[in-house]
C-alpha positions as CSV (number, residue, x, y, z in Angstrom):
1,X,95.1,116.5,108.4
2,X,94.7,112.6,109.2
3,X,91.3,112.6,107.0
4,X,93.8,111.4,104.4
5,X,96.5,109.6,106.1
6,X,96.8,106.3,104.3
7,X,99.2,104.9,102.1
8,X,98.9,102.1,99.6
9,X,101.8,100.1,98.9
10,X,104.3,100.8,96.3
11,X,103.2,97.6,94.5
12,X,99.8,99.4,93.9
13,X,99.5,102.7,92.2
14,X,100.0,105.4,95.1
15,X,97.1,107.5,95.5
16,X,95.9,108.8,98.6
17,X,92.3,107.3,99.8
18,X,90.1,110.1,99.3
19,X,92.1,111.4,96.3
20,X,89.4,112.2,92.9
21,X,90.8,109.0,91.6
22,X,90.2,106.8,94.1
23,X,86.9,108.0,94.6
24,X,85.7,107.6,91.5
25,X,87.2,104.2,91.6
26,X,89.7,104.7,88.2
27,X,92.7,103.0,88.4
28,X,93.8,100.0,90.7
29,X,91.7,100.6,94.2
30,X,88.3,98.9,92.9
31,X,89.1,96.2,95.0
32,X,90.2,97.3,97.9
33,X,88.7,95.7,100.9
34,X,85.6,97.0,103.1
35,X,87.1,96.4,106.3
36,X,90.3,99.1,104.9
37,X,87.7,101.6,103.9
38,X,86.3,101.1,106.9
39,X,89.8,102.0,108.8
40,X,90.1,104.9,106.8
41,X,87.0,106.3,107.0
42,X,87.8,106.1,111.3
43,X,91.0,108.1,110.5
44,X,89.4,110.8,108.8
45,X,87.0,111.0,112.2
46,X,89.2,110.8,115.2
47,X,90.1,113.8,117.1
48,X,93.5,115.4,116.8
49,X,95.6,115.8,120.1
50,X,96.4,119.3,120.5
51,X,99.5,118.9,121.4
52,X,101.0,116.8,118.7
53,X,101.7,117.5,115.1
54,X,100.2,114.7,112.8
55,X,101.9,113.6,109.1
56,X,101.3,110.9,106.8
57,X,104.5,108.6,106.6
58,X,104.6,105.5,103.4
59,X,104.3,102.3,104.8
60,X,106.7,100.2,102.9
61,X,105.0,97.5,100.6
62,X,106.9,94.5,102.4
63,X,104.9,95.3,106.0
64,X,101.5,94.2,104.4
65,X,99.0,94.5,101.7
66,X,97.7,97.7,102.8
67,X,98.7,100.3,105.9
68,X,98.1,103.4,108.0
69,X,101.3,105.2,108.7
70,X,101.1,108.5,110.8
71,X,103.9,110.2,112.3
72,X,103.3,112.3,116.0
73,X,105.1,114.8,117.4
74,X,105.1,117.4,120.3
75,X,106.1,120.0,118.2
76,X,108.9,123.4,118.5
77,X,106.6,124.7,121.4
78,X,106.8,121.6,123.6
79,X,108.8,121.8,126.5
80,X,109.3,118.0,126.0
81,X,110.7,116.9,122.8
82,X,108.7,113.3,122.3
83,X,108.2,112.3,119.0
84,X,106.9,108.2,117.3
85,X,104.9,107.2,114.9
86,X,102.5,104.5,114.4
87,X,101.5,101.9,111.8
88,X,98.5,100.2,111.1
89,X,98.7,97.3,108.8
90,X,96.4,94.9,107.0
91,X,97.1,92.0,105.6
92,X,94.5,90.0,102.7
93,X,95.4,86.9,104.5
94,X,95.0,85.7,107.9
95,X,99.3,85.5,109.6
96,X,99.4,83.3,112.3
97,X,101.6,85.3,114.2
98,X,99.3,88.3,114.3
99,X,96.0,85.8,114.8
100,X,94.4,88.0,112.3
101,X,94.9,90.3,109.4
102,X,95.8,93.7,111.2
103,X,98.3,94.5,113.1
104,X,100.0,97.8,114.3
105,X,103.6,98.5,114.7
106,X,104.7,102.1,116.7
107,X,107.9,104.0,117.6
108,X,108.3,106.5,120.6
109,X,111.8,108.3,120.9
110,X,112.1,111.1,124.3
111,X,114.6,112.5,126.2
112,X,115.7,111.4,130.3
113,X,117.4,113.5,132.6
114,X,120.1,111.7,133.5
115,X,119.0,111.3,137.5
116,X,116.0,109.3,135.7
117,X,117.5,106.5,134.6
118,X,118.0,103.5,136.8
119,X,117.7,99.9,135.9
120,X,113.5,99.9,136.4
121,X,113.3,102.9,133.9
122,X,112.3,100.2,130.7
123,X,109.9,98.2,133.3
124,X,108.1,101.4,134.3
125,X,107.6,102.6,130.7
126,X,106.8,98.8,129.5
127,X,104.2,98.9,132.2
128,X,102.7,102.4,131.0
129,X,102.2,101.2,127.3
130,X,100.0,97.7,128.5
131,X,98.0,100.0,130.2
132,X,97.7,102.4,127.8
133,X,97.4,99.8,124.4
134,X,93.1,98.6,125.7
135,X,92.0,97.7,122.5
136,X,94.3,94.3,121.5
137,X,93.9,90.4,121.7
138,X,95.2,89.4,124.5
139,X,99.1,88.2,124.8
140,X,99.5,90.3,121.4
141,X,101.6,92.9,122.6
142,X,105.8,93.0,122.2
143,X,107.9,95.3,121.8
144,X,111.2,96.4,123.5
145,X,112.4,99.6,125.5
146,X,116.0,101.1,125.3
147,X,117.8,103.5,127.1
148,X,120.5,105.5,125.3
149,X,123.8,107.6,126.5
150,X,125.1,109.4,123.9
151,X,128.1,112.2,124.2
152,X,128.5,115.0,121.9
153,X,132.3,116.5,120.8
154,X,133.0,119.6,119.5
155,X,136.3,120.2,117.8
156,X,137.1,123.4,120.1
157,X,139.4,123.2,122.9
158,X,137.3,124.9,125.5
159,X,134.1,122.9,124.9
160,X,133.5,120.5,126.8
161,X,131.5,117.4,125.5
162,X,127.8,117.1,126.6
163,X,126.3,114.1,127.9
164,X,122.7,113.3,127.5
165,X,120.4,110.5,127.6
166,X,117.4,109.7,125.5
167,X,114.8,106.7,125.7
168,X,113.4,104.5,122.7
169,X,109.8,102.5,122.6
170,X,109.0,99.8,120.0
171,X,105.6,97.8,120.5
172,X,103.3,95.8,118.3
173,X,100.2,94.3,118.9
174,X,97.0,93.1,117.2
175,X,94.0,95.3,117.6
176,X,91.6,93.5,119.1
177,X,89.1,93.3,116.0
178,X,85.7,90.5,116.2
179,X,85.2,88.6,113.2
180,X,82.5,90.8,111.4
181,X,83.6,94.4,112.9
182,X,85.1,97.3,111.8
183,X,88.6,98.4,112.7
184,X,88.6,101.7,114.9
185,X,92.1,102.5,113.1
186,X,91.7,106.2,114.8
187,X,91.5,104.7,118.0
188,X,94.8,102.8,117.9
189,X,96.4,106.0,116.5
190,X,95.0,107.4,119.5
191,X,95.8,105.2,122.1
192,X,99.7,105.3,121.0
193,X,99.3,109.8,120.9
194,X,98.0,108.9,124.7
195,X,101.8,107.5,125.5
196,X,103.1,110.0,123.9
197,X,100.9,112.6,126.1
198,X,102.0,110.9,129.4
199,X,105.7,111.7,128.7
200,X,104.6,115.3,128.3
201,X,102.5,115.4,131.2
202,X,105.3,113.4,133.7
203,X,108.7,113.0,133.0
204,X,109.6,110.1,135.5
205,X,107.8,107.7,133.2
206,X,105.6,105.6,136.0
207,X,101.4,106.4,137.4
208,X,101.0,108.6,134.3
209,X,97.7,106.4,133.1
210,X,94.6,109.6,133.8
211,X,92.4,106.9,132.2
């Protein structure tokens, strides 16, 4: 469940927030900061995606001082294979290239039919995660999209080799967090399991925003 998706960093002793230990505040975690527990605490209360199978991924140590990492996927049922994975980090000091101390970091990987692609496929999905990503200082958001052929051999004479082509998202962006307020960390897990529900829901990758 996400209720206990968060990782400290290897540096630190790695319990899970939530654990016995960490609740009764043994070990290393006494000073963790309130706006973290606070981000964890919004985890354990957003609302699954049925769709999607959620699992808690490490965040490695060198990212920040302290991170979310959940991995999303559409599961064996899907009809669309989409699967990403999202990270929300915190640093103890302010980075000037994240113009505050959290910042998320997120993976999307799908399959195309090859009449899909064209040279606007990466502008169309680009223009589907701005939309999708609300919650962020403005200018914040970067990321790339690529768009992959790939063509698998078989060592038998009468197979022929199959084509296919898949799409890759990377994106970060600074939530959008007021001096003062709490992180909704469930919310930017959310808004990234949205994208990942439009490529689901339409295939063509372009007016899939249902608000």
């Amino acid at each position: 469940m996400a209720a206990e998706i968060y990782t400290f960093p290897a540096t630190m002793s790695m319990r899970t927030a939530g654990s016995t230990d960490a609740r009764s505040g043994a070990g290393s975690h006494d000073d963790v900061p309130k706006p973290v527990e606070d981000a964890v605490q919004s985890v354990r209360d957003m609302v699954l995606r049925d769709a999607f199978e959620y699992r808690e991924i490490p965040v490695p140590a060198s990212l920040a001082d302290y991170g979310i990492g959940v991995e999303i996927s559409s599961g064996e049922r899907a009809s669309t294979a989409v699967s990403g994975w999202i990270m929300v980090l915190y640093s103890h000091r302010m980075r000037s290239g994240w113009r505050s101390r959290w910042r998320c970091v997120a993976f999307a990987s799908w399959a195309l039919r090859r009449e899909q692609h064209n040279s606007l496929t990466p502008s169309l999905y680009w223009t589907d995660i701005e939309r999708l990503l609300v919650d962020r200082l403005p200018g914040s958001l970067m990321g790339t999209v690529s768009v992959n052929h790939n063509t698998s051999f078989e060592s038998s004479d009468d197979v022929e080799p199959v084509a296919s082509v898949s799409c890759e998202a990377r994106a970060s962006w600074t939530p959008d967090v007021r001096d003062g307020s709490i992180l909704d960390a469930g919310r930017q897990i959310d808004m990234w399991a949205l994208f990942l529900t439009s490529l689901m829901e339409n295939e063509e990758g372009s007016d899939i925003f249902r608000g």
